[in-house]
C-alpha positions in Angstrom: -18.2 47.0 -96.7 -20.9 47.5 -94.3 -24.5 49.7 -95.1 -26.8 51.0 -92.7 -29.7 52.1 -94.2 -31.9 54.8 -92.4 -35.5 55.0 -93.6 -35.7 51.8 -94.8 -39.5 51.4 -94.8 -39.9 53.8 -97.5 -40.0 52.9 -101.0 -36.6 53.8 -101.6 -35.3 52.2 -98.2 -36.8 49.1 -99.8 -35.4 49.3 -102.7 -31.9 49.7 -101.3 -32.2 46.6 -100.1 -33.1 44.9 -102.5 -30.1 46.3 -104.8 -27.5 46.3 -102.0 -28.7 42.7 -101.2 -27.1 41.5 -104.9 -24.1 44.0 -104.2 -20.5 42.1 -104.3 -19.1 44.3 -102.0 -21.4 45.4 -99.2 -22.9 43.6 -96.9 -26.2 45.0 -95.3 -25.4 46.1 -91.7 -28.9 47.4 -90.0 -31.8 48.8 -91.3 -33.1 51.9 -89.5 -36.7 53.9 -88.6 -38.0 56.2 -85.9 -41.4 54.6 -86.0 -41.2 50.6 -86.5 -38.4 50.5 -84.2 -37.8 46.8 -83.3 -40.3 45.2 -86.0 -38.9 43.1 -88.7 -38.3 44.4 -92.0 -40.7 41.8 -93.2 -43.5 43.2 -91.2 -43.6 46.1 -93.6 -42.5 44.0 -96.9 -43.6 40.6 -96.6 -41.2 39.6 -99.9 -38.0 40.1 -97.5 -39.2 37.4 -95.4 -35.7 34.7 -94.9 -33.9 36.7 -97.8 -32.8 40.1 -96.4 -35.2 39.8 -93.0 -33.8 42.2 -89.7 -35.3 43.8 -87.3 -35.5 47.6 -87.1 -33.3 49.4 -84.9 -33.5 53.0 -83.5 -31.9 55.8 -85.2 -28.8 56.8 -83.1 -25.7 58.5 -85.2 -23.0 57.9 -83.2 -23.3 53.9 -83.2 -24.6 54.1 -86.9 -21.3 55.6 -87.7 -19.4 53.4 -85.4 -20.7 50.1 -87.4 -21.3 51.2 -90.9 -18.5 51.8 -93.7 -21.3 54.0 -95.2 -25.1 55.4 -94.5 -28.1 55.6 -96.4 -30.5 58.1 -95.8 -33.9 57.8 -96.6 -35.6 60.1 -95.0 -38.4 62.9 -95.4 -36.9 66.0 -96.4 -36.8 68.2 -93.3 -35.5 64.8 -91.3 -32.4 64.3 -92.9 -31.4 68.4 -92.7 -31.2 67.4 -88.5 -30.2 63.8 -88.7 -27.4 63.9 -91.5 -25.1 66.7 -89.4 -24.9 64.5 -86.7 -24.0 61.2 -88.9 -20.9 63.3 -90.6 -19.4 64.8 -87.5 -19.1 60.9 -86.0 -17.2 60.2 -89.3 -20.0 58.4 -91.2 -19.9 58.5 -95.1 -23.3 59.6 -96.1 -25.5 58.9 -99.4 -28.7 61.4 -98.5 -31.6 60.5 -100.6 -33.8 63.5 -99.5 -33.9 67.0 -100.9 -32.4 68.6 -98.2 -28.6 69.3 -99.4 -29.3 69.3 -103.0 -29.9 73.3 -103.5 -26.6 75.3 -102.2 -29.0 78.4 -102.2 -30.6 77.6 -98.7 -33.3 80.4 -99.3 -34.3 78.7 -102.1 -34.7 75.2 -100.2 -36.6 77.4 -97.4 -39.2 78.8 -100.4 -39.4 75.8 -102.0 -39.7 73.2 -99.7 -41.4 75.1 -96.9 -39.0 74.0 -94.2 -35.8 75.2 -92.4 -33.1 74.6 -94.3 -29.7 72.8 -92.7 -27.0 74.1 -91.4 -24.8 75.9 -94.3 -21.7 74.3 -93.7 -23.3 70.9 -94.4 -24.9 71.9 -97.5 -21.3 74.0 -98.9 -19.7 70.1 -98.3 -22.6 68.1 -100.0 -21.6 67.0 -103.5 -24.2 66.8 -105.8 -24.7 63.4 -107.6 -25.8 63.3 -110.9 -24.1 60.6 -111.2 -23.3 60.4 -115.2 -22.2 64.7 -115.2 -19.9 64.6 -112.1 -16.6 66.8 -112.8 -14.6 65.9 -110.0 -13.5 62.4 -108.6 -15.6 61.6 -105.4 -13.6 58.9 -103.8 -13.6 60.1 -100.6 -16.2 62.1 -100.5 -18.0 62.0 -97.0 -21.7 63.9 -98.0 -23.6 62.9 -101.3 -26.5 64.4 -102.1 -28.7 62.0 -104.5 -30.7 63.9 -106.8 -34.1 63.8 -107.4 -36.2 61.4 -109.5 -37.2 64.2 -111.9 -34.7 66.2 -112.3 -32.4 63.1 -112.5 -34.7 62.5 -116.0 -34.6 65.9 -117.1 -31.1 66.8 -116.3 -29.8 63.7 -118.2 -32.0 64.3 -121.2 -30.7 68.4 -121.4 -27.3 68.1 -120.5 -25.6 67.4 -124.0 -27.6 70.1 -125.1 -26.7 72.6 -122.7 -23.1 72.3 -122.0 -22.6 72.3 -125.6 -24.6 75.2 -125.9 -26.6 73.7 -128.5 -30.4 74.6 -127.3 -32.0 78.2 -126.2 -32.6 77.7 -122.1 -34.9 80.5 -121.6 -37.6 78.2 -124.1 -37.4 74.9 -122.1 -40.8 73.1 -121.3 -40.3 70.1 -119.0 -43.5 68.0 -119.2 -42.9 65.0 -116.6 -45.4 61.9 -115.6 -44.7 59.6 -112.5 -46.3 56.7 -110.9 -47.4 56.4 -108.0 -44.5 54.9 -105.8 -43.5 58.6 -106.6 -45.3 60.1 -103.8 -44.1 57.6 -101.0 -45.5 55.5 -99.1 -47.3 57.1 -96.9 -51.6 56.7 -97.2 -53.1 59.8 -98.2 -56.2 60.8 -100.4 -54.2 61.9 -103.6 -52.4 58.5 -104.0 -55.8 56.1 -102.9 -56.4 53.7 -105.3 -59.9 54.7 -106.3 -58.1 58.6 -107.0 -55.8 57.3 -109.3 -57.3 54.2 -111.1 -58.5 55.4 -114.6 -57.3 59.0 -113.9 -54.8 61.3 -114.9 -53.7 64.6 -112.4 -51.6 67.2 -113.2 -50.0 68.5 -109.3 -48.1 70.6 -107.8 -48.7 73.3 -111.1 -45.5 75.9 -110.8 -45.2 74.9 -107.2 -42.9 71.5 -107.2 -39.9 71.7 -105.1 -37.7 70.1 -107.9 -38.0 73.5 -109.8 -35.2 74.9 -108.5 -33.0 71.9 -108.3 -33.0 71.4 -112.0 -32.6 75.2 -112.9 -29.1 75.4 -110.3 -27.7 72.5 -112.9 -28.6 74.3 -116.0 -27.3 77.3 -114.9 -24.4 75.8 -113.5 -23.8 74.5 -117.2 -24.8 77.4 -119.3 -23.4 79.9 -116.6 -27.1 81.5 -117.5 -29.4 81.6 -114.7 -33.1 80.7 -116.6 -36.5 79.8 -115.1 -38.0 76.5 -116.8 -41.3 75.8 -117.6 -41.7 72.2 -115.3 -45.3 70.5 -115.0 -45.7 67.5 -113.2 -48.4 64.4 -113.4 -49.7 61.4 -111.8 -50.0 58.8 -114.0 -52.1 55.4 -112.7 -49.1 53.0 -112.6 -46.6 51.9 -110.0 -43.4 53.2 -111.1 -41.9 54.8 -114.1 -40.8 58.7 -114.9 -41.0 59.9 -118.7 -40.1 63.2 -119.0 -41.0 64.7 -122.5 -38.8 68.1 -123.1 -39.1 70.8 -125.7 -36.9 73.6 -126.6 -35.9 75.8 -129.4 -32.7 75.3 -131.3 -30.2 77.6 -131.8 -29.4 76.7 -135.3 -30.9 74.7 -137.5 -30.3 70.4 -137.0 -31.1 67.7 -137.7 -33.0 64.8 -135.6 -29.8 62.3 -136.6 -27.4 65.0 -135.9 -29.0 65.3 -132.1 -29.1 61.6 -132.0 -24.8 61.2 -132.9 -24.8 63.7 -130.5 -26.1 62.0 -127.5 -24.8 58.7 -128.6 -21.1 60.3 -128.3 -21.6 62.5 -124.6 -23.2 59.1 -123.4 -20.3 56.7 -125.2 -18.9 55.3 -121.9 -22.2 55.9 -119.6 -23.3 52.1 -119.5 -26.4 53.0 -117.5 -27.9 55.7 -120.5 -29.2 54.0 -123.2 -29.8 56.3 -126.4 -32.2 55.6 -128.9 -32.0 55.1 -132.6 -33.4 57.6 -134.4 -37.2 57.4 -134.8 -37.6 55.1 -131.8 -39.0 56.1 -128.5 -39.0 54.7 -125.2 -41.4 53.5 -122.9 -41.2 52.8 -118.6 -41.3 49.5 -119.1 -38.4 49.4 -121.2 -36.4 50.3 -117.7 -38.8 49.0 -114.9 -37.0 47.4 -112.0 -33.3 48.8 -113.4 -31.0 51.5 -113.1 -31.2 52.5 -116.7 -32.2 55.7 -118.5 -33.5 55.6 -122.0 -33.2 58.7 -124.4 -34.7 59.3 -127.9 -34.5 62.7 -129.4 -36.4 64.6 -132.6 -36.2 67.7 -134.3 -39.6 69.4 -136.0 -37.8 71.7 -139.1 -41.5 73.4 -139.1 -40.7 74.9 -135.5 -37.3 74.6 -135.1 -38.1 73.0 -131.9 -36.0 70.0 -130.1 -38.3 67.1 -128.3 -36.3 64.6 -126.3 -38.0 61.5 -124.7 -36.1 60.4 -121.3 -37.7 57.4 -119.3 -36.7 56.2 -115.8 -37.7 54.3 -113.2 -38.3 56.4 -110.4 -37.0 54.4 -107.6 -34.3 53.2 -109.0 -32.5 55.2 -111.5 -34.4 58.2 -109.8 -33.4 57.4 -106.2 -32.0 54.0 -104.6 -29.8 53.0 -107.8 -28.8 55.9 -108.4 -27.2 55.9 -104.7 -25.5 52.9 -104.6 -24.1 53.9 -108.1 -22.8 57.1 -106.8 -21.6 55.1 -103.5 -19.6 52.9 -105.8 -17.7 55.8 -107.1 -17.3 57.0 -104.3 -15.5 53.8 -102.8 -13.6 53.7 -105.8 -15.6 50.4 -107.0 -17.1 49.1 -110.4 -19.8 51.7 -110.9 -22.3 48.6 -112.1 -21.4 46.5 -108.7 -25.0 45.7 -107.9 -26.7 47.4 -110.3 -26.1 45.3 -113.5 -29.8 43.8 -113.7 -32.3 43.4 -117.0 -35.4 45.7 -116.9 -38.6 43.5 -115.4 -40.8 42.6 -118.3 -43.4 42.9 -118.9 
């Protein structure tokens, strides 16, 4: 099976390759970008040099589609709402990593996101890929639309909880800290080395445009629409996502009752890993992998829930969470490519 991977001077372009590279069944086709356009890959990432080295090629749908059994794309949000349309009506299969086709209210995306939003009919045939929660086979399907890093932490830390209407939406507080690959790789004063070392920054306060793409998923589980309490911070590290949640229980629990609980929805989900009670995760525990870790608590005193979810934001939150969704969507081992130990330390 062919890739084509559009973007892939990003982070997460990057770090397709690297995954696809390993894959059993694909082999990596071209490698794509609108402003390194006949470059080398290892121009931008020096480590690709002899292993997975090609030069860049212009962006052009029609021949992408023509040579690829299926596209990555990496690009900016905004980009990807123009360049995606054209890749499905020349037949392409499509894995979209931006935000673009995630949010079926296109208002919403407009608010949000502060750009147009695509054209409807693309965004009514987008599946969304959380990859562990999809309800309906996806072999076939021609438009994916990867979710984001965060909610992809905070979605699969509350979903037990919700569908099983086991936790009060209107009290959840999602308190979430990334590194800095989070931000892209683009130079800007935020992300400079001398802003971040030794610092801690809380961004984006009631104004990040993942808001609204966890909210659709709870409602779309509790059939309640609820507005979340979601603050976001820059942590001085490369990558990594935790994503510490609190919410008020319905009933009174217990912390190993929560535990069995997660341990059962996530049974046959290789690439969750829940805790043992009284144990927490770290990043580092999933650096480099496609894995998400869980631990959950209870406090009797406040009959409020905590659960712990770590993830690596370019992997699990973007790149591995593609290919994993492209693998079910080819109807191929969902680990093809994506069965690798954590980097440590």
């Amino acid at each position: 099976m062919k890739a084509a991977i559009i973007g892939a001077t990003g982070y997460g372009g990057a770090e397709l390759i690297r995954l696809l590279h390993y894959h059993p069944d694909v082999t990596l086709q071209s490698f794509h970008s609108s402003s390194q356009e006949g470059e080398s890959i290892a121009a931008s990432y020096p480590h690709m040099q002899g292993i997975a080295e090609k030069n860049l090629k212009h962006i052009d749908p029609a021949q992408i589609a023509k040579e690829a059994d299926v596209v990555f794309a990496a690009a900016p949000a905004g980009v990807s709402a123009e360049l995606v349309p054209e890749l499905v009506d020349n037949g392409a299969r499509v894995v979209d990593l931006s935000g673009d086709f995630r949010l079926q209210d296109t208002g919403k995306y407009e608010d949000w996101y502060q750009k147009k939003a695509p054209d409807k009919q693309y965004v009514n045939q987008a599946v969304y890929g959380l990859t562990e929660w999809l309800e309906t086979d996806i072999t076939g399907t021609q438009l994916l639309s990867n979710p984001g890093c965060y909610p992809t932490a905070a979605l699969l830390a509350l979903a037990p909880l919700v569908k099983q209407n086991r936790v009060d939406t209107s009290s959840i507080i999602i308190d979430a800290k990334t590194g800095v690959s989070g931000a892209g790789r683009k130079a800007a004063a935020a992300t400079h080395f001398t802003e971040t070392n030794d610092n801690l920054k809380i961004y984006k306060v009631f104004k990040h445009q993942h808001t609204p793409e966890i909210e659709a998923m709870l409602e779309a589980w509790s059939g309640k629409p609820e507005a979340i309490t979601f603050s976001t911070h820059l942590v001085p590290m490369t990558r990594g996502i935790m994503t510490t949640i609190y919410a008020d229980a319905p009933q009174d629990m217990t912390a190993q009752e929560l535990t069995e609980l997660y341990q059962e929805c996530y049974n046959d989900c290789y690439f969750v890993r829940v805790k043992e009670q009284g144990t927490y995760p770290s990043t580092k525990d999933v650096y480099g992998s496609n894995f998400c870790d869980l631990s959950l608590s209870y406090d009797e005193r406040t009959n409020r829930i905590m659960i712990v979810s770590v993830i690596d934001n370019l992997v699990k939150g973007a790149a591995g969470q593609a290919v994993q969704n492209m693998n079910r969507m080819f109807g191929l081992n969902e680990t093809a490519g994506l069965d690798l130990i954590p980097v440590y330390p």
